[in-house]
KOLKOLKE-94546 format. One record per residue: residue number from 1; residue in one letter; x, y, z of N, C-alpha, C, CB in turn. Coordinates in steps of 0.1 Angstrom, whole numbers, always signed. Glycine has a CB too. Example, Ala and Ser with C-alpha at 12.3 -4.5 7.8 and 13.67 -1.06 7.14 Angstrom:
<pts>
pt k 1 | r a | nX +132 | nY -57 | nZ +78 | caX +123 | caY -45 | caZ +78 | cX +132 | cY -33 | cZ +78 | cbX +113 | cbY -45 | cbZ +90
pt k 2 | r s | nX +128 | nY -22 | nZ +71 | caX +137 | caY -11 | caZ +71 | cX +129 | cY +0 | cZ +79 | cbX +141 | cbY -6 | cbZ +57
</pts>
This chain:
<pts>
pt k 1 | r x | nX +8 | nY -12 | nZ +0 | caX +0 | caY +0 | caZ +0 | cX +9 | cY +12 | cZ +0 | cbX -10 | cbY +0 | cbZ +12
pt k 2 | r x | nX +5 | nY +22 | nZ -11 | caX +13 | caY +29 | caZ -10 | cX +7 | cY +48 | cZ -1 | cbX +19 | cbY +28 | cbZ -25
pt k 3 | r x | nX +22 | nY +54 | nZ +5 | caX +18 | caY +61 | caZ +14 | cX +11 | cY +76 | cZ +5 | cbX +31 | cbY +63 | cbZ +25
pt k 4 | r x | nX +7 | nY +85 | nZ +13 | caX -2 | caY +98 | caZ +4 | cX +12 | cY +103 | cZ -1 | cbX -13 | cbY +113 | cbZ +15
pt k 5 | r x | nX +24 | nY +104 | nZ +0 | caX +37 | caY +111 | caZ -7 | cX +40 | cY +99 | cZ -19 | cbX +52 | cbY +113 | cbZ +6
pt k 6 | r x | nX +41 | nY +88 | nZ -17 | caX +44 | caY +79 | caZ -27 | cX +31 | cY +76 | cZ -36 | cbX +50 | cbY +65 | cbZ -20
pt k 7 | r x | nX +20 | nY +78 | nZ -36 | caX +9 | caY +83 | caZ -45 | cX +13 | cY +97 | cZ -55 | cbX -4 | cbY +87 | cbZ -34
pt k 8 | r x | nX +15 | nY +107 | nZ -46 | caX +19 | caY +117 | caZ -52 | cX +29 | cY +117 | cZ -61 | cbX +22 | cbY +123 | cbZ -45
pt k 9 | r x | nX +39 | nY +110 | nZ -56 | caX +52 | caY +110 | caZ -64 | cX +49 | cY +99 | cZ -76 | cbX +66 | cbY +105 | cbZ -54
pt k 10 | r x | nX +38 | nY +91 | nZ -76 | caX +40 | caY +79 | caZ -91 | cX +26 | cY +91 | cZ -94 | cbX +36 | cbY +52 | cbZ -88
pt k 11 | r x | nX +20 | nY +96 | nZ -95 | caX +11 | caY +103 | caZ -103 | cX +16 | cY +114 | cZ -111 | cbX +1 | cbY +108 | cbZ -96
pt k 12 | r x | nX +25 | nY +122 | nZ -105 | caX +34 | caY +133 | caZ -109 | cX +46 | cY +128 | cZ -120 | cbX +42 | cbY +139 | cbZ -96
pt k 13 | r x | nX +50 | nY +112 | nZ -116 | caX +58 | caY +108 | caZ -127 | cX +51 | cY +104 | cZ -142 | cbX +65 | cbY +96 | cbZ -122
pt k 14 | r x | nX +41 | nY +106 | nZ -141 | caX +32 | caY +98 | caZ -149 | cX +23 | cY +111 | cZ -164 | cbX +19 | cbY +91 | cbZ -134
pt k 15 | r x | nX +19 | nY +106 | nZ -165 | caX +15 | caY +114 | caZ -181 | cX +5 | cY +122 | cZ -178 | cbX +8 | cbY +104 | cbZ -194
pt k 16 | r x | nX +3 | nY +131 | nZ -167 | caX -1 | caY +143 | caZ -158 | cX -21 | cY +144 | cZ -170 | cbX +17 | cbY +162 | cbZ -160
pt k 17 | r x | nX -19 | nY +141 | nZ -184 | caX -28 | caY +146 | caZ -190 | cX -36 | cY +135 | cZ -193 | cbX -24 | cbY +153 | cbZ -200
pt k 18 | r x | nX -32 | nY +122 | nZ -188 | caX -43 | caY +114 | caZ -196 | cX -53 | cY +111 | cZ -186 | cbX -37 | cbY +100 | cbZ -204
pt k 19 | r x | nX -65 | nY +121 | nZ -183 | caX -75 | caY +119 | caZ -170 | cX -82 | cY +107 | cZ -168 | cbX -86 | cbY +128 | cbZ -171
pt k 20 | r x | nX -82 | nY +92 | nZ -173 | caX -85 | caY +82 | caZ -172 | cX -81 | cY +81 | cZ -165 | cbX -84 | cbY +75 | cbZ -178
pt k 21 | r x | nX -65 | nY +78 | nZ -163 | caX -53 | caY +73 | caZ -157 | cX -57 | cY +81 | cZ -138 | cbX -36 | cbY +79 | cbZ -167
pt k 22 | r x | nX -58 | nY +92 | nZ -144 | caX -57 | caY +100 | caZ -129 | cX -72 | cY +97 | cZ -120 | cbX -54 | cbY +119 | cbZ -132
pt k 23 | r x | nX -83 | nY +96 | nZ -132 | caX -97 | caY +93 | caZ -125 | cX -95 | cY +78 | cZ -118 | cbX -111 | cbY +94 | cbZ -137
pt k 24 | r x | nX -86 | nY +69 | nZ -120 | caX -84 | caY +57 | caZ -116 | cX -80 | cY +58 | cZ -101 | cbX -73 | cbY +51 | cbZ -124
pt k 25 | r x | nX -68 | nY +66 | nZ -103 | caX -61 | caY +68 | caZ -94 | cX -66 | cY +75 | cZ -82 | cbX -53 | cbY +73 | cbZ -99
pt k 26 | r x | nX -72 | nY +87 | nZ -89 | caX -79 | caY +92 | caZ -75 | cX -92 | cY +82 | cZ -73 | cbX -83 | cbY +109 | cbZ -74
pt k 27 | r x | nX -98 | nY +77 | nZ -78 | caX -108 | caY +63 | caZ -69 | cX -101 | cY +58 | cZ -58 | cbX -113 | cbY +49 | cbZ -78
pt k 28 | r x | nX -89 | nY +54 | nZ -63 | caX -82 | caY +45 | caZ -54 | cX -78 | cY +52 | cZ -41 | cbX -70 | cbY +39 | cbZ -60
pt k 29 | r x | nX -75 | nY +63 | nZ -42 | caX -72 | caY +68 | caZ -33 | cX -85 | cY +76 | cZ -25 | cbX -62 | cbY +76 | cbZ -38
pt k 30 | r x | nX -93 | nY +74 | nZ -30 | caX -104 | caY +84 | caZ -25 | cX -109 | cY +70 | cZ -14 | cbX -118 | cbY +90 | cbZ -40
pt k 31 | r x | nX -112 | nY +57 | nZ -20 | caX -115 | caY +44 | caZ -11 | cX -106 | cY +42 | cZ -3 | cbX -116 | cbY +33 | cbZ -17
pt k 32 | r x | nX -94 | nY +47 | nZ +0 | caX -83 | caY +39 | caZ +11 | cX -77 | cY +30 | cZ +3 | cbX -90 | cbY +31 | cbZ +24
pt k 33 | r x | nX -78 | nY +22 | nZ -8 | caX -72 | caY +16 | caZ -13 | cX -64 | cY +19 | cZ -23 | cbX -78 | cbY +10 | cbZ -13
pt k 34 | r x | nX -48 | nY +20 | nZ -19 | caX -38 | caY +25 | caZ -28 | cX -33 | cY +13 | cZ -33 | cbX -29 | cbY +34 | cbZ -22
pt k 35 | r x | nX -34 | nY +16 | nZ -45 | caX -28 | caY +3 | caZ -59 | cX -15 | cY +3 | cZ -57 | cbX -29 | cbY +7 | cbZ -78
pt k 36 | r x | nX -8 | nY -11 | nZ -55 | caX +7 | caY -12 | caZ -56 | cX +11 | cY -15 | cZ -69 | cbX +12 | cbY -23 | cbZ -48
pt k 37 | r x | nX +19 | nY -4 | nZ -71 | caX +25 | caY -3 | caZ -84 | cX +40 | cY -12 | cZ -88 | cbX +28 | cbY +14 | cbZ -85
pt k 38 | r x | nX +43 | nY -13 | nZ -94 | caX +58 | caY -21 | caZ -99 | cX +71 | cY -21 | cZ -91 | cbX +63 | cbY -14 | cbZ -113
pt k 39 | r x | nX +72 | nY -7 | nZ -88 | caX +84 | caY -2 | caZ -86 | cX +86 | cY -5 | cZ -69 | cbX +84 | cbY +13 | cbZ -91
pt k 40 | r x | nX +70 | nY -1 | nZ -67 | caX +66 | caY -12 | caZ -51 | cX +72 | cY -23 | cZ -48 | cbX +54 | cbY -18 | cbZ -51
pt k 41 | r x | nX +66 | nY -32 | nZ -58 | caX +69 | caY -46 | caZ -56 | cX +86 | cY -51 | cZ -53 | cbX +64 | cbY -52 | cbZ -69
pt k 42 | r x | nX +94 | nY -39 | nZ -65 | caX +111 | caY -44 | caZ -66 | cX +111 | cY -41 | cZ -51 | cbX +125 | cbY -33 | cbZ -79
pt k 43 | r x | nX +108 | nY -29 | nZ -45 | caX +112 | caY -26 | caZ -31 | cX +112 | cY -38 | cZ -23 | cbX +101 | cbY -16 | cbZ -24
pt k 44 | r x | nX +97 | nY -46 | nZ -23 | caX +94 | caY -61 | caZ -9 | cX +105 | cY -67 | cZ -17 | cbX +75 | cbY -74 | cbZ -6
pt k 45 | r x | nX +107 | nY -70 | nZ -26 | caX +116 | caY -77 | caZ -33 | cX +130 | cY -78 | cZ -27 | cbX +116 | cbY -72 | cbZ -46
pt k 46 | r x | nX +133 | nY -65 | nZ -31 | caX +146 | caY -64 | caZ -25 | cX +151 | cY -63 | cZ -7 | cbX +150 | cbY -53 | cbZ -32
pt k 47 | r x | nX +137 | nY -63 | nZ -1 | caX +142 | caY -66 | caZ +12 | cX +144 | cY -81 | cZ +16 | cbX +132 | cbY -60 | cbZ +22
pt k 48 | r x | nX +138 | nY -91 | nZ +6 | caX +138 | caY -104 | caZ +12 | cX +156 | cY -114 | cZ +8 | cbX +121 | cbY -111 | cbZ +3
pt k 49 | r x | nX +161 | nY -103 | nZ -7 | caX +170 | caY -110 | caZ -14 | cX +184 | cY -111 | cZ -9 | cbX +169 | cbY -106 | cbZ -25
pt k 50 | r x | nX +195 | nY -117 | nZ -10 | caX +210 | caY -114 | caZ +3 | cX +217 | cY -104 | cZ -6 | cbX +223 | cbY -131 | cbZ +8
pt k 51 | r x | nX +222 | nY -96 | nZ +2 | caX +229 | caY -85 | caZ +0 | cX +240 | cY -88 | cZ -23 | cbX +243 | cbY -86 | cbZ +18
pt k 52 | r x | nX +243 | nY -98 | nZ -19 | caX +253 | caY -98 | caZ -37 | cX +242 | cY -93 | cZ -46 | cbX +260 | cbY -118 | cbZ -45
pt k 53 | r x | nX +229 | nY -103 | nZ -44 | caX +217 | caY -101 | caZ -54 | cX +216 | cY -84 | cZ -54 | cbX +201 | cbY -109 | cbZ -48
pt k 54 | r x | nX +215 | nY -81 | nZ -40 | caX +206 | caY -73 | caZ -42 | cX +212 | cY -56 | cZ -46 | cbX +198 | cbY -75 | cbZ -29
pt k 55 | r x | nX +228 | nY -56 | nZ -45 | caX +234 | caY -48 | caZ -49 | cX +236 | cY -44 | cZ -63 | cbX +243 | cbY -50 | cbZ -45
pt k 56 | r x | nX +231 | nY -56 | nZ -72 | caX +228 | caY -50 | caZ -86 | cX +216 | cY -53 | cZ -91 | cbX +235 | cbY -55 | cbZ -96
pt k 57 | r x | nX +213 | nY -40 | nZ -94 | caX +199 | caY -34 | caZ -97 | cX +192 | cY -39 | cZ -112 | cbX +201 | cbY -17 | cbZ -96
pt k 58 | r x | nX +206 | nY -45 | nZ -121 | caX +200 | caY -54 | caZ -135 | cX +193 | cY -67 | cZ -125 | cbX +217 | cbY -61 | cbZ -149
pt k 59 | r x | nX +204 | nY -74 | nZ -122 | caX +197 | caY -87 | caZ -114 | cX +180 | cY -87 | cZ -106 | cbX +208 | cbY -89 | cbZ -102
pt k 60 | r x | nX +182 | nY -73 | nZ -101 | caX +168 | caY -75 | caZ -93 | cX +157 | cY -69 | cZ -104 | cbX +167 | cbY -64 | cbZ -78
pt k 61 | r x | nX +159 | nY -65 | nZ -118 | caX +151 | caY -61 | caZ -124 | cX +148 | cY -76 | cZ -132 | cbX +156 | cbY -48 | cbZ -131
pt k 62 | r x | nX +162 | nY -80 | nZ -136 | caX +154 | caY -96 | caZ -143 | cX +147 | cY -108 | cZ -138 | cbX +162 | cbY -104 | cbZ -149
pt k 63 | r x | nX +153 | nY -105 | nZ -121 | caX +142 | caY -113 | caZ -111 | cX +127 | cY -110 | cZ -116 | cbX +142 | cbY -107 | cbZ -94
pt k 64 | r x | nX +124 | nY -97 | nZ -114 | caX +109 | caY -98 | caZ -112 | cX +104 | cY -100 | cZ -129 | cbX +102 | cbY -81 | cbZ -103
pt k 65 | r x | nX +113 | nY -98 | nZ -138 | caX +106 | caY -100 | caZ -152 | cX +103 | cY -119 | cZ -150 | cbX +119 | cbY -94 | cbZ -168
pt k 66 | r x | nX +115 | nY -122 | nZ -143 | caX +112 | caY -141 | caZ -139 | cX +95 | cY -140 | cZ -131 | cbX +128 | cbY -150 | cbZ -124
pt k 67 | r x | nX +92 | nY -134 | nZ -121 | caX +85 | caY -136 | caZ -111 | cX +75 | cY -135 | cZ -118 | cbX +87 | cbY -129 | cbZ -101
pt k 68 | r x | nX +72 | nY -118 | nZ -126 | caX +58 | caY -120 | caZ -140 | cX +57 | cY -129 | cZ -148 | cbX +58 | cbY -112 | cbZ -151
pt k 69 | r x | nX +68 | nY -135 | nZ -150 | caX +68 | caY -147 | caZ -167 | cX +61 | cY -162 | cZ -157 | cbX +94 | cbY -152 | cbZ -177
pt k 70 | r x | nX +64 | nY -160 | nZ -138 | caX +58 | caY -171 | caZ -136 | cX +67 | cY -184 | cZ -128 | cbX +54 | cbY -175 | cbZ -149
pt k 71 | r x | nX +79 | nY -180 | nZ -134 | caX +87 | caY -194 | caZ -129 | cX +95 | cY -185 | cZ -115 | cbX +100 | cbY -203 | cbZ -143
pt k 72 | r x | nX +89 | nY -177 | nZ -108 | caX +99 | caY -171 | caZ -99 | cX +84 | cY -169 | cZ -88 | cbX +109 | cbY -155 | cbZ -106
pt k 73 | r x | nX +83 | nY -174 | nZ -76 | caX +73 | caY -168 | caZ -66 | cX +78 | cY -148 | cZ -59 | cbX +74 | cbY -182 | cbZ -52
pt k 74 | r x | nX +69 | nY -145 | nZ -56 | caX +70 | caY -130 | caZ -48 | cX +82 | cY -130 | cZ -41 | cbX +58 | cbY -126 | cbZ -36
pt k 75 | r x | nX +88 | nY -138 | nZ -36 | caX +100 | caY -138 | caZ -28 | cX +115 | cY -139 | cZ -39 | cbX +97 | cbY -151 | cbZ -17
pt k 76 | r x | nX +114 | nY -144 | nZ -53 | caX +123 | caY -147 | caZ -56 | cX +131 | cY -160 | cZ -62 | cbX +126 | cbY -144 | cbZ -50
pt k 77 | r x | nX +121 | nY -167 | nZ -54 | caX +124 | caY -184 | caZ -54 | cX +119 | cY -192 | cZ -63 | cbX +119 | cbY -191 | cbZ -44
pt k 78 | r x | nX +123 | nY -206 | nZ -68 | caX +114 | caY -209 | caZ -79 | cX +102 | cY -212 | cZ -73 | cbX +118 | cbY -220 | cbZ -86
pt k 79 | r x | nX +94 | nY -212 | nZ -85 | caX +80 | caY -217 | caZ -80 | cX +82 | cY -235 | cZ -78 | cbX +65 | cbY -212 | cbZ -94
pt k 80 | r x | nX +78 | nY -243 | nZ -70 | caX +80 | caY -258 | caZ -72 | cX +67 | cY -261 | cZ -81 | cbX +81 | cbY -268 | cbZ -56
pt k 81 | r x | nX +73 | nY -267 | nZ -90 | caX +70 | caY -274 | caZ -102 | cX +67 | cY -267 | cZ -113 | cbX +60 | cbY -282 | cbZ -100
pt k 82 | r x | nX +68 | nY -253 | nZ -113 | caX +65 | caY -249 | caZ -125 | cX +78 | cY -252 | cZ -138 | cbX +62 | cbY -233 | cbZ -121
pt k 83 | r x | nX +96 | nY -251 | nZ -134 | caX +100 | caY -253 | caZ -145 | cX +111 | cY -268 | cZ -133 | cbX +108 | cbY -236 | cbZ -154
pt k 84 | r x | nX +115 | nY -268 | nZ -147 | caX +126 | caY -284 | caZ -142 | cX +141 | cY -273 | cZ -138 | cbX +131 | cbY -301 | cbZ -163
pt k 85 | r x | nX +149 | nY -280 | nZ -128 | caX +158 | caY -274 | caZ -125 | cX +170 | cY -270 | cZ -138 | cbX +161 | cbY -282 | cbZ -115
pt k 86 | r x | nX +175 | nY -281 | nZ -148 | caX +177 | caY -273 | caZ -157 | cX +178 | cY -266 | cZ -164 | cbX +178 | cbY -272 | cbZ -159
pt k 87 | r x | nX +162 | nY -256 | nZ -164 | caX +160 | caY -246 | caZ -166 | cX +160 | cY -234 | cZ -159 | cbX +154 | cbY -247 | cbZ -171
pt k 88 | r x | nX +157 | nY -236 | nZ -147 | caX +164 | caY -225 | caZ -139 | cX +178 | cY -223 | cZ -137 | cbX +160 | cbY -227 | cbZ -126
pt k 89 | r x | nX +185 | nY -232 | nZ -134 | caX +199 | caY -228 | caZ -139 | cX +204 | cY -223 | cZ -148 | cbX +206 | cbY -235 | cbZ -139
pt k 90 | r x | nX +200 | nY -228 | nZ -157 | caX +200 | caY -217 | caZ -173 | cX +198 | cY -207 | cZ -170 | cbX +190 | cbY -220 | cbZ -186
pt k 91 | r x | nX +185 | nY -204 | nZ -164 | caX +178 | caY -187 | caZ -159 | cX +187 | cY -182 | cZ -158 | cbX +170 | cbY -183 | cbZ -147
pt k 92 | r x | nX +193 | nY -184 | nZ -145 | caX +199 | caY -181 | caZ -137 | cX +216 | cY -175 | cZ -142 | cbX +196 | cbY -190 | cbZ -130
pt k 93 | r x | nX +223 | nY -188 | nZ -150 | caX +231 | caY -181 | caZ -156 | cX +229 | cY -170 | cZ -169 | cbX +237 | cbY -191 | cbZ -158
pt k 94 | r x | nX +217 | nY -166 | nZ -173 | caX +215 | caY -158 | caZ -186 | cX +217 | cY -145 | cZ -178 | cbX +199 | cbY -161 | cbZ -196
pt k 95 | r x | nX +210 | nY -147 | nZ -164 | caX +205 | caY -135 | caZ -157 | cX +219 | cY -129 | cZ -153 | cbX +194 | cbY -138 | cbZ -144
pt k 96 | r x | nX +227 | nY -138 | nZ -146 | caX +241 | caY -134 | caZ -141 | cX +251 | cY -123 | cZ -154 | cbX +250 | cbY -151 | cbZ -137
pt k 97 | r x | nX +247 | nY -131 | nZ -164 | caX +255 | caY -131 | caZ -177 | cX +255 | cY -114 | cZ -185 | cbX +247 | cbY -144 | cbZ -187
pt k 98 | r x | nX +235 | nY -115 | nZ -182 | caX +234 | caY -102 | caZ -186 | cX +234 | cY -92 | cZ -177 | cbX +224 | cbY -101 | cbZ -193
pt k 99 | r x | nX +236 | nY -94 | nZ -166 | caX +239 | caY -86 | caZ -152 | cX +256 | cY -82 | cZ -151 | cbX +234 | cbY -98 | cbZ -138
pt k 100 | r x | nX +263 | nY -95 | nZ -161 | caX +279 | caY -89 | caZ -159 | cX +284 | cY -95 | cZ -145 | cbX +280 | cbY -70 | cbZ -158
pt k 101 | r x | nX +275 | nY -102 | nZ -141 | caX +279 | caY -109 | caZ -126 | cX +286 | cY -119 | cZ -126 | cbX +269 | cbY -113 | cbZ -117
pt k 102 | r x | nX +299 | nY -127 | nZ -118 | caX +302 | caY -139 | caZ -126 | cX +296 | cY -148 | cZ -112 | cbX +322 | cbY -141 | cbZ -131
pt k 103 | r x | nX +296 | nY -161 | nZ -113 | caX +297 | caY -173 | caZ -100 | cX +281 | cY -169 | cZ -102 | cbX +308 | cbY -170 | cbZ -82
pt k 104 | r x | nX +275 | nY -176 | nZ -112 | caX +255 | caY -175 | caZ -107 | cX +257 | cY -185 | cZ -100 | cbX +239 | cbY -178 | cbZ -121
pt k 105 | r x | nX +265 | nY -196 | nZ -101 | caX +263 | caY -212 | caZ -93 | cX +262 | cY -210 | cZ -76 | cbX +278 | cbY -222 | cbZ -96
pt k 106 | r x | nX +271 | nY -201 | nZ -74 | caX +273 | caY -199 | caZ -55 | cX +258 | cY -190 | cZ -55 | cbX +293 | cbY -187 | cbZ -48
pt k 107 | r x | nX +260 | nY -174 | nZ -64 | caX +253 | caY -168 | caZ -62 | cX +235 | cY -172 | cZ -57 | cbX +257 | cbY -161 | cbZ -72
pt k 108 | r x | nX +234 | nY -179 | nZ -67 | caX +220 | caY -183 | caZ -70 | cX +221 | cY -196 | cZ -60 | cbX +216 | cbY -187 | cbZ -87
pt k 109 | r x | nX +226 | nY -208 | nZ -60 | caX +226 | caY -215 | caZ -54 | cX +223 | cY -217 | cZ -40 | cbX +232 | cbY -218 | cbZ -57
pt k 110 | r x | nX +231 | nY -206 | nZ -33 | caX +230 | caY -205 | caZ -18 | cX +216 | cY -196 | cZ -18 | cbX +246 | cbY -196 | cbZ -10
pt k 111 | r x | nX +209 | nY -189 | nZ -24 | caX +198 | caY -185 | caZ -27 | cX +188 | cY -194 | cZ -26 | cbX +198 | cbY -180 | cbZ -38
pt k 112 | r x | nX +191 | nY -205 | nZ -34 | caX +178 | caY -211 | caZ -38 | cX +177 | cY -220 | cZ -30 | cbX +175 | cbY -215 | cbZ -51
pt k 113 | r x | nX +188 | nY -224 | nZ -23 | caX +191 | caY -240 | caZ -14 | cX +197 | cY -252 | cZ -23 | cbX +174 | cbY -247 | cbZ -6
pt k 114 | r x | nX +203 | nY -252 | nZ -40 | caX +208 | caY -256 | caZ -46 | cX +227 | cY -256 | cZ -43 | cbX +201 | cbY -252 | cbZ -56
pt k 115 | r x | nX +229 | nY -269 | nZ -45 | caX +241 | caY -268 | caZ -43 | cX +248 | cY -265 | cZ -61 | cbX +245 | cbY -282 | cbZ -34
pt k 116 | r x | nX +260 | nY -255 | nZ -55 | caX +264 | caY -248 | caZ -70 | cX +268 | cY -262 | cZ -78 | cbX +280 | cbY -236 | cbZ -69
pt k 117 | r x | nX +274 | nY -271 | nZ -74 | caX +279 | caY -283 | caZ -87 | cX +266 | cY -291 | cZ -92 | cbX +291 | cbY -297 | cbZ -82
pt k 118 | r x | nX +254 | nY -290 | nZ -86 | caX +241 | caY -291 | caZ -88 | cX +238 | cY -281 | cZ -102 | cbX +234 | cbY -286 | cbZ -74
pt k 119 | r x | nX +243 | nY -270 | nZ -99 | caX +235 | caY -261 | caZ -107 | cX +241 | cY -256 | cZ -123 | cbX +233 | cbY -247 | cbZ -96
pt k 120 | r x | nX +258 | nY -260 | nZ -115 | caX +265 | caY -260 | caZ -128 | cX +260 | cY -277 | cZ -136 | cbX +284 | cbY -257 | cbZ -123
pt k 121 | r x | nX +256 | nY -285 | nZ -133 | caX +255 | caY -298 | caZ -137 | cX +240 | cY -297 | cZ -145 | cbX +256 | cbY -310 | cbZ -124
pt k 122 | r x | nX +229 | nY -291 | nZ -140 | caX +218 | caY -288 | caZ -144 | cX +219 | cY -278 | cZ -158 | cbX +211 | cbY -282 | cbZ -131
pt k 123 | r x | nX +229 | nY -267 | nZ -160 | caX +231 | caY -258 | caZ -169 | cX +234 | cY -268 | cZ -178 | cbX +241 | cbY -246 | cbZ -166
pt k 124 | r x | nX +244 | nY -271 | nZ -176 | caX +253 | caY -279 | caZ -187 | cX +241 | cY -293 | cZ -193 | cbX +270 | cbY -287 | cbZ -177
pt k 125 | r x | nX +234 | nY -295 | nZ -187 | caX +226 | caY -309 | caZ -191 | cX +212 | cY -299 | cZ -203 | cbX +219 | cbY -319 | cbZ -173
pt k 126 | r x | nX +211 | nY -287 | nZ -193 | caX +202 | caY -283 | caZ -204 | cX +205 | cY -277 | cZ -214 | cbX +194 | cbY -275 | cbZ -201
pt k 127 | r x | nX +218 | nY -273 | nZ -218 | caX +221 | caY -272 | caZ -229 | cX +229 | cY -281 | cZ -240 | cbX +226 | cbY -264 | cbZ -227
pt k 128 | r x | nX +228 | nY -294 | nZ -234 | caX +228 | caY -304 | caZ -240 | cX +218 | cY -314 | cZ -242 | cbX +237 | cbY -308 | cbZ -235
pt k 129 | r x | nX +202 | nY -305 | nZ -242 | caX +196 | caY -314 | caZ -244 | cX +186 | cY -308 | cZ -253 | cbX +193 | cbY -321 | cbZ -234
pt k 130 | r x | nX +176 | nY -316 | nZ -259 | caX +173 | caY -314 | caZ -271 | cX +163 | cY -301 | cZ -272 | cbX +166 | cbY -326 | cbZ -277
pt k 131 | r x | nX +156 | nY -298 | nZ -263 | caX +149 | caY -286 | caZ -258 | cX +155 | cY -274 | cZ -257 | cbX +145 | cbY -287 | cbZ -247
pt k 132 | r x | nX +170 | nY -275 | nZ -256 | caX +176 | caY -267 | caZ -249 | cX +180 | cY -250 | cZ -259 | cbX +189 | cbY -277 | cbZ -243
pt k 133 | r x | nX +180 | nY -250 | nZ -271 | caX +174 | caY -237 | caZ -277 | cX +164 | cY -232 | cZ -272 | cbX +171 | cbY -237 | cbZ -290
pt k 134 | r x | nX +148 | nY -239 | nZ -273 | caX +141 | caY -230 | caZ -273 | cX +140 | cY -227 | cZ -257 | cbX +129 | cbY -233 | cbZ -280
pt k 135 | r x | nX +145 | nY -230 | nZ -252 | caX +145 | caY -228 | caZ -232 | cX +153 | cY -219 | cZ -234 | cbX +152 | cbY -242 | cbZ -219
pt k 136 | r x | nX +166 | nY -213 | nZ -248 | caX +172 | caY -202 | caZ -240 | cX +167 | cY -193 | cZ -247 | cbX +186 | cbY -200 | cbZ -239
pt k 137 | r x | nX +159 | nY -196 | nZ -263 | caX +149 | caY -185 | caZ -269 | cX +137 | cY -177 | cZ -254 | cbX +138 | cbY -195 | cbZ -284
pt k 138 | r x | nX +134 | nY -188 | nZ -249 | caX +122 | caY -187 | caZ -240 | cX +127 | cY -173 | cZ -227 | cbX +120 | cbY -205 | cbZ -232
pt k 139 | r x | nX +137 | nY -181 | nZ -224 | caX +145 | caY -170 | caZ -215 | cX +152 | cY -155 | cZ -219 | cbX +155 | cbY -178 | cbZ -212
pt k 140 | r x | nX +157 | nY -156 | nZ -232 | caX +160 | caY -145 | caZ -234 | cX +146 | cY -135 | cZ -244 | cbX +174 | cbY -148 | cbZ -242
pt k 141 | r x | nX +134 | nY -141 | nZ -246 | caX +124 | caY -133 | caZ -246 | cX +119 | cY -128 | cZ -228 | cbX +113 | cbY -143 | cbZ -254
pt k 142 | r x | nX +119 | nY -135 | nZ -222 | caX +113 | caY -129 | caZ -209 | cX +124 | cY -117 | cZ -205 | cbX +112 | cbY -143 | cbZ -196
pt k 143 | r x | nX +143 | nY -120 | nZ -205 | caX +148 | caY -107 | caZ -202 | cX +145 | cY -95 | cZ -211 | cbX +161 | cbY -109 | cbZ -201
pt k 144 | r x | nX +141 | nY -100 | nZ -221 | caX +138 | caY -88 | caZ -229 | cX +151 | cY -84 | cZ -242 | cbX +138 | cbY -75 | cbZ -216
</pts>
């Protein structure tokens, strides 16, 4: 929920003219109920994640593009059962990769409760296996 200054401040960032947008907005605010916006979310986000993650701000942005696409819960984590582990490690290293971060295996691993030769063994199997293009097409559409 956001506070009467952080209302202020995402309305003022916003396209001041298009009165839909603002007639929305002030409902919401007129009921007590303030819409959590995006930029909200990275905030809980980033209180829950350990300090390496959370010092680069690419990484916490391709978290939550994971967390929309589905295979990532509110906290960060995989969802259980939505993807097979060697595609999260794949994630995971695309995400490190395009973040400029090196060691996703420790990074992510001690994260997720994966052990890193787990995670390096999971990468390597999914890209040795017959799926394994369109899992990184799949992935590099979700980073964008």
């Amino acid at each position: 929920m956001l506070s009467r200054k952080e209302y202020y401040q995402y309305y003022f960032t916003q396209d001041r003219f298009n009165l839909a947008v603002f007639r929305k907005m002030y409902e919401d605010y007129r009921s007590g109920v303030y819409a959590t916006y995006p930029y909200d979310r990275e905030s809980k986000l980033e209180a829950v994640l350990p300090e390496p993650i959370k010092k680069n701000k690419t990484l916490v942005s391709d978290i939550t593009k994971f967390i929309d696409a589905g295979w990532l819960d509110e906290n960060g984590r995989p969802v259980p059962g939505a993807k097979k582990e060697q595609q999260l490690a794949l994630a995971a290293s695309m995400m490190c990769d395009h973040a400029g971060v090196n060691k996703y295996s420790e990074l992510f691993g001690s994260y997720w409760e994966i052990k890193p030769s787990t995670m390096r063994s999971n990468k390597r199997n999914a890209l040795e296996s017959v799926d394994g293009a369109s899992i990184m097409m799949e992935i590099k559409g979700i980073l964008g």
